[in-house]
Every structure is written in C-alpha cells, then in structure tokens.
C-alpha positions as CSV (number, residue, x, y, z in Angstrom):
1,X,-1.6,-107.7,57.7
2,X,-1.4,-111.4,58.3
3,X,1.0,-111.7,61.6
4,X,1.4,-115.8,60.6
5,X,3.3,-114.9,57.6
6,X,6.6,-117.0,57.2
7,X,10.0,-116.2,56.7
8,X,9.9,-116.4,52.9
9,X,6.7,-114.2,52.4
10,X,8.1,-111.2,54.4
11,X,11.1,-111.8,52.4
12,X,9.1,-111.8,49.1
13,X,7.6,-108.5,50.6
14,X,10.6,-107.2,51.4
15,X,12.0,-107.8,47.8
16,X,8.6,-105.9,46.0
17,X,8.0,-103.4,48.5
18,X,11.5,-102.2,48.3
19,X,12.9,-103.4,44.9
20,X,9.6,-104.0,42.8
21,X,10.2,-100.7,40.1
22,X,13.9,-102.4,39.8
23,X,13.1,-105.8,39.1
24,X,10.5,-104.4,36.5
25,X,12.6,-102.4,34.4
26,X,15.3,-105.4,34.4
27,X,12.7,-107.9,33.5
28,X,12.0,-105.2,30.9
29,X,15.7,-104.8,29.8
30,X,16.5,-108.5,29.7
31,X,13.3,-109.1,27.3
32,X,14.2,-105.9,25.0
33,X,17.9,-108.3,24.8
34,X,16.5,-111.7,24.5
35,X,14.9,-110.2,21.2
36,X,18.1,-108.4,19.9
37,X,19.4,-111.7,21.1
38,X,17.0,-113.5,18.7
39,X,17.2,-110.8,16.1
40,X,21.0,-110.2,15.4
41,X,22.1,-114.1,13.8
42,X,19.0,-113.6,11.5
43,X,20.9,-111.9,8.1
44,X,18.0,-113.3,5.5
45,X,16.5,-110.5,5.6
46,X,18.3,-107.3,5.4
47,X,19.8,-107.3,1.8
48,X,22.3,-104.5,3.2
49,X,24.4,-107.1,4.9
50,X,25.1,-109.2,2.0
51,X,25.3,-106.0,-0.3
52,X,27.4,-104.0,1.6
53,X,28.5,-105.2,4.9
54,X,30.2,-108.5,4.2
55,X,31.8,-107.5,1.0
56,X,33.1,-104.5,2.6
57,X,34.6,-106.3,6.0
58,X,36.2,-109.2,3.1
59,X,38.1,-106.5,1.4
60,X,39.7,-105.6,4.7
61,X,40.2,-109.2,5.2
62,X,42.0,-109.5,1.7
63,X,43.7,-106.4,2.1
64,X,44.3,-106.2,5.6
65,X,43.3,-103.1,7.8
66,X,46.2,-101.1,7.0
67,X,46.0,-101.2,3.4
68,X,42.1,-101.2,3.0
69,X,42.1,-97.9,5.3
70,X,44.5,-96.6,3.7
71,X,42.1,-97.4,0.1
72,X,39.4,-94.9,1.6
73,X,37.0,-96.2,-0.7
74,X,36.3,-100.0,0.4
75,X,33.0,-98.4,2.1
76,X,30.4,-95.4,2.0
77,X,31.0,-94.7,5.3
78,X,33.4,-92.1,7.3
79,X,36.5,-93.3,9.1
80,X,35.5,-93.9,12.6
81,X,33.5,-96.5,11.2
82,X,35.6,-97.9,8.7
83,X,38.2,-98.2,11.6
84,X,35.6,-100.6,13.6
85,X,34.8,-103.0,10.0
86,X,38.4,-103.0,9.7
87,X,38.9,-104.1,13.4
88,X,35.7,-106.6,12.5
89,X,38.1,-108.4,9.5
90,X,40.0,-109.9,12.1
91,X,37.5,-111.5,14.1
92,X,37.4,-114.8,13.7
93,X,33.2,-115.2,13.6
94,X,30.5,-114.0,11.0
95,X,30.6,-110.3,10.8
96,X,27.2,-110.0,12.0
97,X,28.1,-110.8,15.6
98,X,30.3,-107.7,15.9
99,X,28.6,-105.6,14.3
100,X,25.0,-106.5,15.6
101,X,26.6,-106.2,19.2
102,X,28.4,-102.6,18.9
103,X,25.2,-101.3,17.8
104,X,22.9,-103.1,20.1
105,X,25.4,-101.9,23.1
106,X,24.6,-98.4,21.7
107,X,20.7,-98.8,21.7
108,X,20.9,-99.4,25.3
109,X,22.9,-95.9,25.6
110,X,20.2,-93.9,23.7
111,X,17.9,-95.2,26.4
112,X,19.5,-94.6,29.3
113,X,20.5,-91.2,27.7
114,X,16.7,-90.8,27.4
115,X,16.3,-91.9,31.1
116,X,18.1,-89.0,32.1
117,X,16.6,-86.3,30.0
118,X,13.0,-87.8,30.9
119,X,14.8,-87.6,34.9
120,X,15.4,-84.3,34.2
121,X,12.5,-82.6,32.4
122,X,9.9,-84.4,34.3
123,X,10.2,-83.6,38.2
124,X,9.2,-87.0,39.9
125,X,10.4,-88.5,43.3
126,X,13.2,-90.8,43.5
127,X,12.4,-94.3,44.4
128,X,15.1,-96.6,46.1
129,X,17.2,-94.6,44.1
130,X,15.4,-94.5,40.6
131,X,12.8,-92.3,39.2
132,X,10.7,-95.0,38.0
133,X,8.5,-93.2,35.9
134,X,11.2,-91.9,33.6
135,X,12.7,-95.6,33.9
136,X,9.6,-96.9,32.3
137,X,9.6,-94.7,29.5
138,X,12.9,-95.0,28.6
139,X,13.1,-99.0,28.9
140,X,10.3,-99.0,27.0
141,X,12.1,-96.7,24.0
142,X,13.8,-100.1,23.5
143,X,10.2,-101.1,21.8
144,X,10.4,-98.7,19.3
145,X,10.3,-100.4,15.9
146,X,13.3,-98.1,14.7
147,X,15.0,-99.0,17.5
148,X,14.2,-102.8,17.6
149,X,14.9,-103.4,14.2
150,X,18.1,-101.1,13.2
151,X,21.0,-102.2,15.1
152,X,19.9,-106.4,15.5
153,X,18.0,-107.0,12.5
154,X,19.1,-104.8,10.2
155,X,22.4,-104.9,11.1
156,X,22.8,-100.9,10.9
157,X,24.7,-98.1,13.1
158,X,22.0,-95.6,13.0
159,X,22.3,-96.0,16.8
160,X,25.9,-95.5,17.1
161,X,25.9,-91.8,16.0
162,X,22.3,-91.2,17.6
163,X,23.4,-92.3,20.9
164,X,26.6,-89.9,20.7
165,X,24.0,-87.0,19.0
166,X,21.4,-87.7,22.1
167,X,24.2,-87.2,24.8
168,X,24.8,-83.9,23.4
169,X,21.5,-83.0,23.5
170,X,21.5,-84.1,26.8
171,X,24.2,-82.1,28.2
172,X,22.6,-79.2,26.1
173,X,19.5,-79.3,28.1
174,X,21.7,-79.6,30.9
175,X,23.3,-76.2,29.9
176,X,26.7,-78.4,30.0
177,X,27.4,-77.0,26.3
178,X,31.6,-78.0,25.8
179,X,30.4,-81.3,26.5
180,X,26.8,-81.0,24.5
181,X,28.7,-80.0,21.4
182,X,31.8,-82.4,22.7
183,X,29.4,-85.4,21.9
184,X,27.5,-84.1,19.6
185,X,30.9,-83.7,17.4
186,X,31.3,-87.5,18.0
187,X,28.5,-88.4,16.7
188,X,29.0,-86.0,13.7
189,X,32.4,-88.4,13.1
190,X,30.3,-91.1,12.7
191,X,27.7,-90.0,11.0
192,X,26.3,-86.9,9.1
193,X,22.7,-87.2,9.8
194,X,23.8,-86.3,13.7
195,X,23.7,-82.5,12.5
196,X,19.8,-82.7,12.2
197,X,20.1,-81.6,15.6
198,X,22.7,-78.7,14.8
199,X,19.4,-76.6,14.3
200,X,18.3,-76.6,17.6
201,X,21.7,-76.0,19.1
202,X,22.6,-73.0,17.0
203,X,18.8,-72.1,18.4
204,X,19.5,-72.4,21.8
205,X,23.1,-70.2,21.2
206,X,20.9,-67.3,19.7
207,X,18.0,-67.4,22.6
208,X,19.8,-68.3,25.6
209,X,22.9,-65.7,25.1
210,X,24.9,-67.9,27.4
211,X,28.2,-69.8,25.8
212,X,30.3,-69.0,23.6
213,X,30.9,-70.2,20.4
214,X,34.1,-71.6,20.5
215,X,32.3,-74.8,21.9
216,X,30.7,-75.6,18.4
217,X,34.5,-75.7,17.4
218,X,34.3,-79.7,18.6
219,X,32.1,-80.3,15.8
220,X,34.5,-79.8,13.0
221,X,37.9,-80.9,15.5
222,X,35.8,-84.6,15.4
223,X,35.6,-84.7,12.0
224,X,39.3,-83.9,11.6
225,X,40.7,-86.4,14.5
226,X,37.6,-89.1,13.0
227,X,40.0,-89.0,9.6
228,X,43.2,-89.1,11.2
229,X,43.3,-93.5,11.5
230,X,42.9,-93.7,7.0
231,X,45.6,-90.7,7.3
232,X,47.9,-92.3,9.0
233,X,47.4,-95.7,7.4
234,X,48.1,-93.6,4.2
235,X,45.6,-92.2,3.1
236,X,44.6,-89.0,0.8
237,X,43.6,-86.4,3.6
238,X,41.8,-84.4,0.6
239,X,39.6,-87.5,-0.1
240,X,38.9,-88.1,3.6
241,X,38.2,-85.0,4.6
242,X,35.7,-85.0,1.7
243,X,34.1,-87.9,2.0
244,X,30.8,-86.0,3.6
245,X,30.6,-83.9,0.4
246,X,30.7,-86.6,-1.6
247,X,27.8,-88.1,0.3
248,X,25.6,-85.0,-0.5
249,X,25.7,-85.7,-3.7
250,X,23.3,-88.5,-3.5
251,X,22.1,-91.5,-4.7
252,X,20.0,-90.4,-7.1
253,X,16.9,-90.7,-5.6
254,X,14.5,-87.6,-4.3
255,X,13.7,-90.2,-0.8
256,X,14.1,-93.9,-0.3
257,X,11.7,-96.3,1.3
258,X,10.3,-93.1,3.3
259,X,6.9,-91.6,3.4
260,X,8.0,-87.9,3.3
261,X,6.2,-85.2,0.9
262,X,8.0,-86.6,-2.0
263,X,6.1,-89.8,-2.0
264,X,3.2,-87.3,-2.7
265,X,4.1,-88.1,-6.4
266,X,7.4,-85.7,-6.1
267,X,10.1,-87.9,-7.6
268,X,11.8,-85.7,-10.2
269,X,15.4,-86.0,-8.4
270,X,17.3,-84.3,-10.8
271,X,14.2,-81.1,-10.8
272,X,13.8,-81.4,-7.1
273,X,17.4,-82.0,-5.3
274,X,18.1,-78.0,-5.5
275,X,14.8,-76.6,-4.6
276,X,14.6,-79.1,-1.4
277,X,17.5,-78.6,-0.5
278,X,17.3,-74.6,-0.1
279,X,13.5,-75.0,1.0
280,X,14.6,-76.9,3.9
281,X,17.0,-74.2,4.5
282,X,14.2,-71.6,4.7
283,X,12.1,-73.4,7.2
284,X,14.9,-73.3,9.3
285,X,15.6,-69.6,9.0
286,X,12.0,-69.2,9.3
287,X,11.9,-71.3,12.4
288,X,15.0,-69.4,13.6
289,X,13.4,-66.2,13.4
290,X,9.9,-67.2,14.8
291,X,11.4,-68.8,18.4
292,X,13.8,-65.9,18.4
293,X,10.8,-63.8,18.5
294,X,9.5,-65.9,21.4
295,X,12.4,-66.7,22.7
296,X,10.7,-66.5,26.2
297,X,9.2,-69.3,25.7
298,X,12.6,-71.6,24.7
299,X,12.8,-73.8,28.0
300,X,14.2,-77.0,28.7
301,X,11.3,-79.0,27.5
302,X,10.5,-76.4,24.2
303,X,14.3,-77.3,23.3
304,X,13.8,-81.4,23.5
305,X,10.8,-80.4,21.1
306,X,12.4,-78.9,18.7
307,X,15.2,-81.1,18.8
308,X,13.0,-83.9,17.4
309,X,11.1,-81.3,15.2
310,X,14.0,-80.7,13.7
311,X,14.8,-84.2,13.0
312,X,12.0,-84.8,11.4
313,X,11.9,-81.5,9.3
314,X,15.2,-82.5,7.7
315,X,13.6,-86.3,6.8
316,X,10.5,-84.6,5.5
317,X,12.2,-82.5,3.4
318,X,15.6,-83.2,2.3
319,X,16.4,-84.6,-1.0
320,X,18.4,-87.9,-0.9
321,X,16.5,-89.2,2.8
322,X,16.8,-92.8,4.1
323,X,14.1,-94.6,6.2
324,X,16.8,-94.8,8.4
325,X,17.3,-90.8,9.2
326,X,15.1,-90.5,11.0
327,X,16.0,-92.2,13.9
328,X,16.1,-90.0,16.6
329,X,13.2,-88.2,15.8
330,X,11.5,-91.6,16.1
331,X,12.8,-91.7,19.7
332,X,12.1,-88.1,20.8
333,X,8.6,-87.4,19.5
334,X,7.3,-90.3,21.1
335,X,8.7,-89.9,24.3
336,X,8.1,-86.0,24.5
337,X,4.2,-86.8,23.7
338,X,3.9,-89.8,26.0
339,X,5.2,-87.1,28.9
340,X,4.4,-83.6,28.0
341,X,2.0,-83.5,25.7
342,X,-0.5,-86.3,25.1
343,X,-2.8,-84.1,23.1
344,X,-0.7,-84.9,20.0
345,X,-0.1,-88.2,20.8
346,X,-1.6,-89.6,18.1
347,X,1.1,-87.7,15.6
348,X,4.1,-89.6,17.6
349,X,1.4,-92.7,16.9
350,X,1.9,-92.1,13.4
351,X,4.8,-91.6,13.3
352,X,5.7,-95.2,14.9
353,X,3.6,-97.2,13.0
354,X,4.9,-95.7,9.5
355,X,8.0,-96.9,10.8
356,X,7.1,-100.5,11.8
357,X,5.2,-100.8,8.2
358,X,8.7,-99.5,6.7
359,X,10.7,-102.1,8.7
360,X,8.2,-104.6,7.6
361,X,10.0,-105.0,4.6
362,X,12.6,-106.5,6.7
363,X,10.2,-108.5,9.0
364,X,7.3,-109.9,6.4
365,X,9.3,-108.9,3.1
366,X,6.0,-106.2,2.2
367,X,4.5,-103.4,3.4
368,X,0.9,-103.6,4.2
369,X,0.4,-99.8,2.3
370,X,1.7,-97.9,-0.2
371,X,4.0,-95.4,1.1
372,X,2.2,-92.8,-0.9
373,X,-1.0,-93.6,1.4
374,X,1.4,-93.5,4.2
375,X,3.3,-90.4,3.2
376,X,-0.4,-88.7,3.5
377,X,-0.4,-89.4,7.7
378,X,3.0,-89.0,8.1
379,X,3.1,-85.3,6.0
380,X,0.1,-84.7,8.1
381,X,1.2,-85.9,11.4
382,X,4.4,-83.7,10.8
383,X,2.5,-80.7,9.9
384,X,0.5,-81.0,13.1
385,X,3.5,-81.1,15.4
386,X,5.0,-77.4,13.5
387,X,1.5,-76.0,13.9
388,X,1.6,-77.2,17.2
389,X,5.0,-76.0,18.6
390,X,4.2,-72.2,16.5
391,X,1.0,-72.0,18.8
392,X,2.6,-73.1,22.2
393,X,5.5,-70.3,20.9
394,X,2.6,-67.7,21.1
395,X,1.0,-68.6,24.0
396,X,-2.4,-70.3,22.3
397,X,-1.9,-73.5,23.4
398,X,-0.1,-75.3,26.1
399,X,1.6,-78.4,27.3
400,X,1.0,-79.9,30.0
401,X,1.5,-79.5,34.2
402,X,4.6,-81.7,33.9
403,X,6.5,-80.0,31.2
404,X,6.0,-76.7,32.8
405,X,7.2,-77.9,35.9
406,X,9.7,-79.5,34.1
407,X,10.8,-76.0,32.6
408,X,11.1,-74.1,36.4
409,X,12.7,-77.5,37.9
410,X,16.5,-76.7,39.0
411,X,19.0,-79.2,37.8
C-alpha cells in the first residue's frame, strides 16, 4: 500500500472498501428509474392507454367518482382498481403520470420482494449489512423486458397485483402462511391472474401438513372488502361480486399476442375454450398427485419452482391468455435459473426474449418473428422446465450446491 496517499484517496478507499456493493446496486436502481423515467410520458405507443385508460378515467371525470363507482361498468377491471382511476379523475395532470407512477412504485416492490426470497433461499454472507449477491439479482429483475415495459411504457398494473401475489409467496416460503395468503388475497382483489400461484399454495397445504386452512379464508375476505368502495357508492353487490365471472368468459380469442401451444395453429376458440380449460385442470391434479408422491422432496427452493411453473402452466394453457399473464413467471424462472439451476438457463433465456419480441410491438411497432415460430421455443422451453422439475422430484437429476443449501438453511 502506498503510505503517501492523501486524505481524499483513503477517503475514496474508505467509501469502496466499505460501501462499494451499496453504491452499485443504487447506481443500478437509479438507472432502472431514469428509464421508467424516460418511459412513462411516452403514450404513442401503447394503444391501451387511448383505448381504454383515458376514456375510462374521463367518465369518472364526467361523472364524478361517486357516481362512476357506483356505474360498475365504466372499466374491465375489479374495484380496488377502479377506486385508484377514480382517485386519478381528480388529478389535475395527464392520467399517465399517475398511473405510470403507482405501478412503477410497485415494480420496485417485486424486486425487493425478490431480494428477500433470493436472501433467503441462497445462504450468502452479509455484507455492510446486505447480501450483495442476492441484491444483484434482484436489481437486476428491474431489466426484465416484462418488467421494463409493463408499468412505464405500457402503462399497465400487471405489477400491482404481482407485487402483492410475490409477497405471499414470500411469506409462504417463509412458512409465515396468514400473512402468505394475507397478501396473496390482496393481490387476488386486484387482479385474478394472482391465483396462478394458488396451485402451489394448496401444494404446499397438502405436503407440508402444517396450517390450517382457515388462512386461505383471506383469499375470498379480499375479494369481498376489494367490492365494498362501488358498494357503498351504490352499487349492485351481485354485479360486483361477479365481475371475475364475467371476465372468464373471455374475449373471444383462444390467446392474445402470446406464443403458447395455441399459436401452434390452435385458434378454434369457441372448440377449444372448454377442453383447455379442464386440460389445465388435469395437469394440475396430475402435478398435485406427482409432488404429493415425493413430497420429500418439496423444500423451500422446489416450492419457488413451482410457483413460477405454475405460472407459466396456466399461460401455456389457458384459453383467453394475455401476453401480459405471465408476469411473474417472467420474474421467477429467470431468477430461480440464474441461482439454482443454470443447467436450464437457456429455457428462462427463452422465455425472456419471447417477451421482449412481444413487447416489441410497443417499442419498434413489429415483431421480428411470427409468434407461431416463437410459440415453437417457448412450448418447448416450457416443456423442458416440467420434465425437469418431474426428474429432480424422483431424484434423477439435481439442482445445484446452493439450492440445496438453500433447502437445509434456517430462516
């Protein structure tokens, strides 16, 4: 060491030798915001916004909050969010702002949510305070084209019920289950794609043997206490509380602008809705039956596997799929093959870049392939990962150090 070095290099050395992992993942942070940042005023190019969006936040304007709520049919969405546009109506700004912000706010949850479960499935010493590895990974979730585009450019809340969905998964894995079904409820309100992970909960209640069921009672209690503002504003409670069976019904098409097994030339809706619909069903029963089987092997880090399995099963699958259901499997299969199991990396490769070419109708108004050729990798990809999990299940393949470390590691 150079003993002629001035006051402001051992200061400098100071700062990096005890603060360097820190200042990275805020440099990080502050350049996954400058982008939202740059994103969320752009509204040329998500055709939802002027479709849906504005036109729904001008009838609350014209009607007033009370009165629109009280409507129940302004939007497609449940109350919880029809609450927040109605709030929106009487901003004085562009409804983008708002709405751009609340869900940008909530993409920063999902990856600090992520930081913990990455904290807490990968054992890793704590630096000045942070585990940096699990920092990196997390920060760098922000990346993820579903999540970079969604909430800023697209000016969607996909991460508004994901990050409430995520926290539940969290606590889950944390065996913290009234608060793992508490959130998971919340997200439920906002959204019914959160129950793609009610799968791998009712899994976990049937192999671990250790809660009740009275917890999953906060599922259903959200959904009531999510109606109650249109209620009380006036509203039918028959048509709120069915406003998630009327979205079942569809939009009358078998998948839209996603490559699932229906872009393989499937696209007889009114032929396929029913037979999907109960197909999906049986993989889950099937999958039900096969971990209880091996339900030795259900661990920590086999859960947060299956949790984004199960996510993408239901958007492979399903009749009636957006590009945009997918969400948190596009968050949770990367991450779980960065950490534990880089074998298969290449599935949670494909699985990212068929969303970036998906959002590139957004960014470059095209997509450079035909989702049928892309439905090909993606089908394939997603095969890969259930062959994958049924063979680490029966003990002929493995993941790796860190995930079984991750399974014995105490909370």
């Amino acid at each position: 060491m150079n003993k002629k070095q001035n006051f402001a290099d051992r200061f400098l050395y100071y700062i990096i030798d005890n603060y360097l992992y820190w200042i990275c993942i805020a440099l990080i942070l502050v350049v996954s915001l400058v982008i939202r940042i740059g994103f969320a005023p752009d509204v040329a190019h998500t055709s939802d916004y002027h479709d849906y969006l504005v036109p729904w936040v001008e009838a609350y304007r014209w009607l007033g909050a009370r009165a629109g709520l009280a409507q129940n049919n302004i939007t497609t969405y449940y109350i919880p969010y029809n609450t927040f546009l109605a709030l929106v109506s009487n901003f004085n700004c562009e409804p983008w702002l708002p709405i751009a912000a609340v869900s940008i706010f909530f993409d920063y949850v999902i990856a600090f949510t992520t930081y913990g479960i990455v904290a807490l499935l990968r054992p890793e010493k704590k630096v000045k305070g942070l585990y940096p590895g699990a920092a990196f990974i997390a920060s760098m979730t922000l990346f993820l084209p579903e999540m970079l585009f969604n909430s800023s450019l697209a000016k969607q809340c996909d991460s508004v019920y994901a990050a409430f969905a995520l926290l539940g998964l969290y606590f889950l894995l944390k065996e913290k289950y009234g608060r793992a079904y508490f959130f998971l409820g919340i997200g439920f309100a906002f959204k019914l794609q959160a129950l793609f992970l009610m799968p791998v909960f009712l899994l976990v209640y049937i192999a671990k043997r250790n809660h009740s069921v009275k917890y999953m009672l906060w599922v259903p209690a959200w959904y009531l206490i999510g109606g109650l503002p249109a209620i009380l504003c006036g509203a039918d409670p028959i048509g709120v509380y069915k406003i998630y069976l009327d979205q079942t019904n569809g939009f009358g098409m078998i998948s839209m602008n996603i490559p699932n097994i229906y872009k393989l030339g499937l696209t007889d809706y009114a032929l396929l809705e029913s037979p999907g619909l109960w197909f999906t069903f049986a993989i889950f029963v099937a999958a039900g039956a096969y971990c209880y089987r091996h339900q030795e092997k259900i661990d920590r880090v086999m859960i947060y596997y299956l949790a984004g399995w199960c996510v993408w099963t239901c958007v492979e699958f399903l009749p009636d799929m957006h590009e945009r259901y997918g969400f948190m499997a596009s968050v949770i299969i990367p991450v779980f093959m960065l950490v534990f199991n880089r074998k298969y990396l290449w599935s949670a490769v494909v699985l990212t870049f068929c969303t970036l070419f998906i959002y590139g109708y957004y960014v470059i108004e095209g997509n450079p392939f035909p989702l049928p050729v892309e439905a090909v990798a993606y089908t394939a990809a997603y095969l890969a990962v259930t062959v994958n999990i049924a063979r680490i299940l029966n003990g002929k393949e493995m993941l790796s150090e860190a995930a079984e470390a991750g399974a014995c590691n105490a909370d």
